[in-house]
Structure formats: C-alpha cells, structure tokens
N, C-alpha and C positions, 0 to 999 in steps of 0.2 A: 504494500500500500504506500502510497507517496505523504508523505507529510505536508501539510502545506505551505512549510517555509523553503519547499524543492519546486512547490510550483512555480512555471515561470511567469514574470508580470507579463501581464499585455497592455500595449498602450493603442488607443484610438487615432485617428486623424482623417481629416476630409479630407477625399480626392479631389484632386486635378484636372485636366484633359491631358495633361501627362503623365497621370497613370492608366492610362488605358491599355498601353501593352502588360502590366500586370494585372488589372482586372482582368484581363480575356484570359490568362493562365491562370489565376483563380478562381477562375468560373470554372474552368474544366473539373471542378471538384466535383460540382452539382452539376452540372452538365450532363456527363455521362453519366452516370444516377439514372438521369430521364432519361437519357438517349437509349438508354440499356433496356429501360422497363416499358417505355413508348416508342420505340423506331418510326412507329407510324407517325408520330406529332416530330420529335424530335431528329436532328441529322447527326450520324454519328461522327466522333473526332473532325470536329469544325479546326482549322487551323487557325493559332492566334492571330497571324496577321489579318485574319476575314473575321475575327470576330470584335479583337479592337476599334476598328470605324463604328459600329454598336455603340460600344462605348463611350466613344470620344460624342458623339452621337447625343448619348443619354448626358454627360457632362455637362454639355454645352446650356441643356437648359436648366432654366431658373426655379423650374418645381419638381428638383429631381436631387436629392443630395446622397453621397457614395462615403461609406464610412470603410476604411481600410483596418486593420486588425495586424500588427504585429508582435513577434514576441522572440524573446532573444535576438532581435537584429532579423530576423526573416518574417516579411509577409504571411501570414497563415489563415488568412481570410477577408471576406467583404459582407458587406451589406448594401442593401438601395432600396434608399425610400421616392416614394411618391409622394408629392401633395393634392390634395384636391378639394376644391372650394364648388359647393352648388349651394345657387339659390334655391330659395324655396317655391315652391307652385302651391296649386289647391291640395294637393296631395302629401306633397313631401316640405319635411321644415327645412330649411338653410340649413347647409352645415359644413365644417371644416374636418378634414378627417387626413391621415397618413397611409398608406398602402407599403408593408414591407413586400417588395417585389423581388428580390435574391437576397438571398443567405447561403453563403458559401463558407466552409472551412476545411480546411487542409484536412485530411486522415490522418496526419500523424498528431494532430491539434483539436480530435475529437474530445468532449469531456473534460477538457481542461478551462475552461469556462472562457472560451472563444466567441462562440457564439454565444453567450447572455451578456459580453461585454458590448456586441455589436445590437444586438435586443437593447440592450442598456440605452446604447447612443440615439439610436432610430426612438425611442419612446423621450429622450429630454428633447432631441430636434423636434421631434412632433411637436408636442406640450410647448416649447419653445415660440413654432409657429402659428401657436392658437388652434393647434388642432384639438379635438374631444376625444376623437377614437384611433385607433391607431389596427389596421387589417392586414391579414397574409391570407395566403392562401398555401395548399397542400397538397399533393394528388395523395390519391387512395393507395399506392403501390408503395407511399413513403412513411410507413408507421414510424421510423426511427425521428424524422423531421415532427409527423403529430406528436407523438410524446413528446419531444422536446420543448414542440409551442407551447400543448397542454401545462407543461412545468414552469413554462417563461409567465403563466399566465391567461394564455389568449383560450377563448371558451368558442365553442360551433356555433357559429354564426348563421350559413344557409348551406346548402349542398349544390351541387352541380351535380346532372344526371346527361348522360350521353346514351346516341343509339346511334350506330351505324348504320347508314345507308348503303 
C-alpha cells in the first residue's frame, strides 16, 4: 500500500493553443477506450498531428477552458470544460451550466487522485463563471469512468437510448 507522503503532488494549469500537441497525446488515453469499445462511432489510432488542429481548434474559443494535470514533471492528464448560457423560454428557466467534455488520465496515473484534481479545477472554473450545474457525460461500456463520476459526486441525470438503423 502507498503511504500518502509517496504520493506524488499534482499541480493544475490552463492550457494554451500551444499545448495542443500534448492534448492530442493525452487524449489517446481515453480515446482508444472508445475507439476499442465503439469502432463504429469512434476511429481507431487517430494520429497526433490530425488530432491537434481539434484542439488548437477547441482553445481558440472563449467558452471552452482545458485544465492540464501534471505530476513529477510529466503530463498525466486533461480535462475540458464547456460553458453554456441559455435563456429562458415559456418552458425552460435561464440558466448557466458547465459540461465536462474529456477526462483523460494516463494509466500509469490511474487512482492517484488525477482525475479528482482535474474534477476539482473544472467544478471552481465553473462556480467561478457563474455556473449552477456542472454535466458529463459517460457511455455505458465505461463503468470504470461511472464509478469514478458516481465518487467525484455527479448523480444520473437523463439516459440516452440508441437503435440502429
């Protein structure tokens, strides 16, 4: 068992547009994950330099913020949040809300509290930018990811149901 004066710190930082070439290699954590368990939605071993312009891509805008994850000196994960603002109608009340859209962490950097560091950041940015709620989402093939949200917090929301055509 590790003691927790061996664990290593992780410190946060927002990305750049020049870290793009390292989110696209950090992405390949969760990437092939989906690519493996959906072929059909997903393409497998996407090469970094086709998947960087994504990135540089997602950077560029202003309701989109990328929290980096390192520890001992090496990258070992990401995050990306979304923001999003709607007005209200007859139906629905205004409201401001976050959308974590990846969660990536290295395999060798599973369990070591990687990802709740990057949960951590994505949850004060939100609250930060006046958001109330803060969403992810999960596919069903990824219990290891549900359990994980389940533990960070985050409760079922709505379900998404699919039929092939």
């Amino acid at each position: 068992m590790t003691s927790p004066s061996s664990v290593p710190s992780i410190e946060i930082r927002l990305a750049s547009v020049a870290d793009a070439g390292l989110l696209a290699e950090l992405n390949d954590f969760v990437h092939s994950v989906h690519a493996l368990n959906r072929p059909d939605i997903f393409r497998s071993d996407p090469a970094p330099s086709e998947v960087a312009p994504i990135f540089e891509s997602h950077l560029a805008r202003e309701d989109i913020r990328v929290f980096i994850a390192s520890s001992s000196g090496r990258s070992v994960g990401y995050a990306m949040m979304l923001l999003i603002e709607r007005s209200g109608d007859a139906l629905m009340r205004p409201r401001a809300f976050a959308v974590l859209e990846h969660l990536a962490v290295a395999s060798t950097a599973i369990r070591m509290g990687v990802g709740t560091a990057l949960v951590d950041a994505v949850h004060t940015a939100a609250k930060n930018a006046g958001c109330s709620r803060l969403l992810t989402e999960v596919w069903d093939f990824n219990q290891e990811a549900s359990a994980f949200y389940q533990s960070a917090g985050f409760t079922p929301m709505r379900h998404y149901l699919e039929q092939a055509l």
